[in-house]
C-alpha positions in Angstrom: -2.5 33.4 32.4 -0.5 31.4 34.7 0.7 33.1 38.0 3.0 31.0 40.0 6.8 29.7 39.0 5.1 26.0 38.3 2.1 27.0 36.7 4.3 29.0 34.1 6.5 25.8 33.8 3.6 23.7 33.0 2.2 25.7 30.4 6.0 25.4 28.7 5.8 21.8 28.7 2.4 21.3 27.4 3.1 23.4 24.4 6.6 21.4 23.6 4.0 18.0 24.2 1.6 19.7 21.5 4.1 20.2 18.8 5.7 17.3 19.6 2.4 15.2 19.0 0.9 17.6 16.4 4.4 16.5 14.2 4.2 12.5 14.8 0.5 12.9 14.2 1.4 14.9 10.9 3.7 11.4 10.1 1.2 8.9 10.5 -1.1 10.9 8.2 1.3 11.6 5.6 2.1 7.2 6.1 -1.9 6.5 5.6 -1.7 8.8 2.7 0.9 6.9 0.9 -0.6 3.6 1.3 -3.5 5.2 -0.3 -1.5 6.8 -3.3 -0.2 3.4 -3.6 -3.6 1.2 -3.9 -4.7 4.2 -6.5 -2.1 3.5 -8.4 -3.3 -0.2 -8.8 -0.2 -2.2 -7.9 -0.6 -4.8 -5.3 2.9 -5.9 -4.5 4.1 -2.2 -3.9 0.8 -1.3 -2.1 1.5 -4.2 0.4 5.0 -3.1 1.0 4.1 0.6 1.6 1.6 -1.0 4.0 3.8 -2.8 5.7 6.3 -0.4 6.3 3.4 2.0 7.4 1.9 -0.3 9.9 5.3 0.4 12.0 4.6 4.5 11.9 1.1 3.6 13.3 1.8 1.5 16.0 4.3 3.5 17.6 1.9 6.7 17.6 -0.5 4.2 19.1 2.0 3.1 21.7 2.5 6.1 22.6 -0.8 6.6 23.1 -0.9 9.9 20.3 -4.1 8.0 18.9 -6.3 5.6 20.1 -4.8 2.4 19.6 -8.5 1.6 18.0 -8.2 4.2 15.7 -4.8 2.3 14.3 -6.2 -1.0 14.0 -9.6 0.3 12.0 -7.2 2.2 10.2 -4.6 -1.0 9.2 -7.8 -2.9 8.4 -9.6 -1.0 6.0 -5.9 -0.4 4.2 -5.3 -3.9 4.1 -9.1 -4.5 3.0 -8.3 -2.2 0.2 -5.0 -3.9 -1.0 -6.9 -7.4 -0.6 -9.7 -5.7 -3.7 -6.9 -4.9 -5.7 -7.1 -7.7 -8.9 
């Protein structure tokens, strides 16, 4: 339990940093999960657009250093890998 004036102020602002992240991590899944919904459904052209439009969620969380700017770019790939497959 934190003691002192500044420890207890710390704790505060870790807590508003972990809900903070936790809900733009929350986004970025809920962006990856459309891009999937869309290559299920089988339509390139609106697969590439959700994509596209995704790719800007991730690269903020990544610029801001949420997740590992890897973990974005493996990500993006295999999506766009997937789209490429569609017929």
């Amino acid at each position: 339990m934190a003691n002192s004036a500044q420890a207890r102020k710390r704790a505060r602002q870790a807590e508003a940093t972990r809900m903070r992240n936790a809900s733009q991590k929350s986004a970025l899944r809920t962006a990856v999960k459309k891009v999937k919904k869309a290559i299920a459904s089988g339509d390139k052209a609106a697969a590439a657009k959700t994509l596209q439009e995704s790719q800007a969620v991730m690269d903020k969380m990544a610029d801001k250093k949420i997740v590992h700017k890897n973990m974005v770019s493996r990500t993006k790939s295999r999506l766009s890998t997937a789209i490429k497959a569609l017929a």
